[in-house]
FIKOLZA-1660 file (N, C-alpha, C; in steps of 0.1 Angstrom, whole numbers, plus 5000, padded with zeros to 4 digits):
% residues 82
   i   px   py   pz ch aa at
   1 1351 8592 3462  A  X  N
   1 1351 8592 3448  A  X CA
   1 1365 8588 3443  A  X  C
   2 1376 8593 3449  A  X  N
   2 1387 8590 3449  A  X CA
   2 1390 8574 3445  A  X  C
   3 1388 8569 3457  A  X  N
   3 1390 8560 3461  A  X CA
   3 1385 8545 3448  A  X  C
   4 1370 8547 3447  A  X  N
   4 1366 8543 3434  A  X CA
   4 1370 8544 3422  A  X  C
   5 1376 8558 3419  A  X  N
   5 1386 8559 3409  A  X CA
   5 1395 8553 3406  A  X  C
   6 1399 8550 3414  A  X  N
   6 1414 8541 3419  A  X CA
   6 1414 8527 3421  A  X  C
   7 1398 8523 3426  A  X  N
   7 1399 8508 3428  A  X CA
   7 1390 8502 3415  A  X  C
   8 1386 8513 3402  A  X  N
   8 1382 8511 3390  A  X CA
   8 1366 8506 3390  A  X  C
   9 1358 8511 3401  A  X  N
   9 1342 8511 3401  A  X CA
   9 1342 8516 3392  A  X  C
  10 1328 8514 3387  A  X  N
  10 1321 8519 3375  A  X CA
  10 1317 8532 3381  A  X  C
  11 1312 8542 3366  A  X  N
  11 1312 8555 3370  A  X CA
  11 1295 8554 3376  A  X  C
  12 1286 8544 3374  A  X  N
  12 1273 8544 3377  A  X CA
  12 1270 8540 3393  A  X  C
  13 1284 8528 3395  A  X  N
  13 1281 8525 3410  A  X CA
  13 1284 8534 3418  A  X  C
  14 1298 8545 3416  A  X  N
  14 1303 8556 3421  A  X CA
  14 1291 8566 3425  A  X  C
  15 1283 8571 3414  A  X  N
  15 1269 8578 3413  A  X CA
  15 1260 8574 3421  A  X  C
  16 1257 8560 3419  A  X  N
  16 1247 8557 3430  A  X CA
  16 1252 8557 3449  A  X  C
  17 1261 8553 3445  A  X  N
  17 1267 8552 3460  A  X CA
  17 1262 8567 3470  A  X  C
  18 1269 8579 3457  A  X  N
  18 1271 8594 3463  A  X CA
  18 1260 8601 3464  A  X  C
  19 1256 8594 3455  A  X  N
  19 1235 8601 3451  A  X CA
  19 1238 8613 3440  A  X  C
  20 1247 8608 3430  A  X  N
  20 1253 8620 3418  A  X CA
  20 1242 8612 3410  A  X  C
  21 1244 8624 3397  A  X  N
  21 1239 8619 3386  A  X CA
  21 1255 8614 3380  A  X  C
  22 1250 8606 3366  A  X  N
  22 1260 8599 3361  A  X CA
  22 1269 8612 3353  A  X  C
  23 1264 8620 3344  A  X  N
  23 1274 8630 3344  A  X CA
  23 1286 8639 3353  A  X  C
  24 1277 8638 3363  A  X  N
  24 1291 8643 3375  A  X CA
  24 1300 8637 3383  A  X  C
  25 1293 8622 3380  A  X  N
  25 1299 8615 3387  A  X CA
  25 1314 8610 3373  A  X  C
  26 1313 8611 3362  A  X  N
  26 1319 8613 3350  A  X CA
  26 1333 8625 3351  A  X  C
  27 1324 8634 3347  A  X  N
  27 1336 8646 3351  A  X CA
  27 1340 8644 3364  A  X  C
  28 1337 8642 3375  A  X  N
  28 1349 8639 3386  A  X CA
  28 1356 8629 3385  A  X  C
  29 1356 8619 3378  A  X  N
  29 1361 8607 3377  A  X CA
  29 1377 8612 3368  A  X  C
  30 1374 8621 3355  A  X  N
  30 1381 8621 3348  A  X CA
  30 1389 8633 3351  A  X  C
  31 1386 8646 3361  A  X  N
  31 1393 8653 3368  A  X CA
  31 1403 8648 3375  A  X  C
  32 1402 8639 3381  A  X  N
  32 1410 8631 3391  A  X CA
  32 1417 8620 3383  A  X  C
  33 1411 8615 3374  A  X  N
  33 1424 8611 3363  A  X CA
  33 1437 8622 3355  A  X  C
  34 1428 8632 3357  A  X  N
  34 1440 8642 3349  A  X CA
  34 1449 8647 3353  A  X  C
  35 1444 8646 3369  A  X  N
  35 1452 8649 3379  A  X CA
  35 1468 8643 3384  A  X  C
  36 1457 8632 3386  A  X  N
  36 1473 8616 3384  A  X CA
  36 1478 8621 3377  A  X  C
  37 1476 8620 3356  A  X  N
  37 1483 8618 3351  A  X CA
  37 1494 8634 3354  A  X  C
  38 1489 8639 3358  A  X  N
  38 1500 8655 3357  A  X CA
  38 1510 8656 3367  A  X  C
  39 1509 8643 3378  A  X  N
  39 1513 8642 3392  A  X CA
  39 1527 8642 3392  A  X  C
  40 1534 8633 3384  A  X  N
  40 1546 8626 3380  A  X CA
  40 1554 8637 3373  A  X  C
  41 1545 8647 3368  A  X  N
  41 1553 8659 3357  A  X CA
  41 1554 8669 3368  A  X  C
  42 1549 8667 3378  A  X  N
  42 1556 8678 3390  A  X CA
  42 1562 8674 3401  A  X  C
  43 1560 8663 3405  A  X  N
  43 1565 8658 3417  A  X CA
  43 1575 8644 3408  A  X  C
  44 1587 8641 3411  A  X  N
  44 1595 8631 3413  A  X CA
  44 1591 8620 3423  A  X  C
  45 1580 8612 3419  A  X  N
  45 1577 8601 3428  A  X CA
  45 1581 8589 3423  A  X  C
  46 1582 8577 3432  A  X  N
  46 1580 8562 3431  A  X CA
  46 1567 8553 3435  A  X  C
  47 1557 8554 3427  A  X  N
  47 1547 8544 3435  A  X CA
  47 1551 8531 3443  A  X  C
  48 1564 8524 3438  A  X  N
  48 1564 8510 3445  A  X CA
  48 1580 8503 3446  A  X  C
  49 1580 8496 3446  A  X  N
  49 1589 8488 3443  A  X CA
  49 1590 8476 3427  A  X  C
  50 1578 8472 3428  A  X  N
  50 1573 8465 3421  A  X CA
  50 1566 8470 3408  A  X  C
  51 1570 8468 3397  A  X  N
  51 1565 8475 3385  A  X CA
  51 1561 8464 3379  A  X  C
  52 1547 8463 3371  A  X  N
  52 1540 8456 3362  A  X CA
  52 1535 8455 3348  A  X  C
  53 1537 8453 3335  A  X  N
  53 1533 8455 3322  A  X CA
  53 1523 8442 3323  A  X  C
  54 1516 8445 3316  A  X  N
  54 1505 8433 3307  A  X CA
  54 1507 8440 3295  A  X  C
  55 1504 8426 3285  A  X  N
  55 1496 8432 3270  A  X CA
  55 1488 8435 3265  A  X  C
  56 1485 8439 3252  A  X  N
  56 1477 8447 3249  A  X CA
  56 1473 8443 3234  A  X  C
  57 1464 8439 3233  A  X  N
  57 1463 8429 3221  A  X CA
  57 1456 8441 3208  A  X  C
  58 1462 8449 3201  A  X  N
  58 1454 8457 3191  A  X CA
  58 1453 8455 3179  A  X  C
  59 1443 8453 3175  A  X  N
  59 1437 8450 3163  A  X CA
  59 1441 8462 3149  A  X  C
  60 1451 8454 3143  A  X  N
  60 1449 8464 3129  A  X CA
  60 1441 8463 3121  A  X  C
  61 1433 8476 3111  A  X  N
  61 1426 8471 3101  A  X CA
  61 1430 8480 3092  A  X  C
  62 1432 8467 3082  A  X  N
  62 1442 8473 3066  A  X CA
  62 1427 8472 3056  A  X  C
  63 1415 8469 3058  A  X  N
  63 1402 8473 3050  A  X CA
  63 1407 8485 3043  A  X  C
  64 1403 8477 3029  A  X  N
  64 1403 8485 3017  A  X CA
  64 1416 8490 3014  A  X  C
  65 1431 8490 3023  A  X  N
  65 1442 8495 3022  A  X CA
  65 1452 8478 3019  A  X  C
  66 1464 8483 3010  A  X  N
  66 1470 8474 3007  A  X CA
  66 1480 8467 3023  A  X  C
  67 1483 8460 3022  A  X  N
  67 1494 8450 3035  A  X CA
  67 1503 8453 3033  A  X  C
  68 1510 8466 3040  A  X  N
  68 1524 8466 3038  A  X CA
  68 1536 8456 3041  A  X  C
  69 1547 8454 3037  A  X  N
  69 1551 8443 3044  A  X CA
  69 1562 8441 3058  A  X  C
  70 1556 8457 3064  A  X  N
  70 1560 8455 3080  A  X CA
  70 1548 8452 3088  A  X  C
  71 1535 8446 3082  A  X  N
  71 1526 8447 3088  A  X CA
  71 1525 8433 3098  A  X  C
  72 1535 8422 3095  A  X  N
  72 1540 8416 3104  A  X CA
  72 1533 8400 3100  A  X  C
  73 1521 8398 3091  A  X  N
  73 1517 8384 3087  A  X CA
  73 1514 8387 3071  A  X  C
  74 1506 8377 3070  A  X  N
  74 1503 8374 3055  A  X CA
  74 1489 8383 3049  A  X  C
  75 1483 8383 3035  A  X  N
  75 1473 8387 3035  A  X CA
  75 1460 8381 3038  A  X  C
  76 1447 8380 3045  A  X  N
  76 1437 8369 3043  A  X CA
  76 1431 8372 3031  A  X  C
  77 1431 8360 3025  A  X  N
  77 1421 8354 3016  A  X CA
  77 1406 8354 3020  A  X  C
  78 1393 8360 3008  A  X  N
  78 1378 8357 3007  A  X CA
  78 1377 8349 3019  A  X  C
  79 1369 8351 3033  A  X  N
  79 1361 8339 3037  A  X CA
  79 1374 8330 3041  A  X  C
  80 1385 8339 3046  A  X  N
  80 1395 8331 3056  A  X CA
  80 1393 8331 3075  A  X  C
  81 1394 8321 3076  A  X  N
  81 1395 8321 3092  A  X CA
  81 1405 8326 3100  A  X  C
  82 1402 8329 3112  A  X  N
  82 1417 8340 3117  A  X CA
  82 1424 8326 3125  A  X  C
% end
């Protein structure tokens, strides 16, 4: 289960694989995420040498709220194209 966790299987292929239902196969999934994440706050590790960012494309929505002007573009207009 680990292992799937880590190589980002789905929580249904993980279940079927183990012969779990999808709920347990769920809460183990996310046990073991919470775990990782706590890992670094107790142990002083280095996973690599090599460190990687991607981006992260997040959608704001100013519906029904005015465009402040740090919001970084213009307003759209009725039936404007993005």
């Amino acid at each position: 289960m680990i292992a799937d966790t880590l190589h980002g299987n789905s929580i249904d292929f993980s279940a079927k694989r183990f012969g779990l239902h999808h709920q347990a196969a769920f809460d183990m999934c996310h046990k073991i995420l919470l775990a990782l994440l706590e890992l670094p706050l107790a142990v002083d590790i280095c996973l690599g040498n090599v460190s990687e960012f991607d981006e992260t494309f997040v959608l704001d929505c100013y519906k029904g709220k005015r465009l402040d002007a740090g919001a970084g573009r213009k307003q759209r207009k009725h039936h404007a194209k993005l």
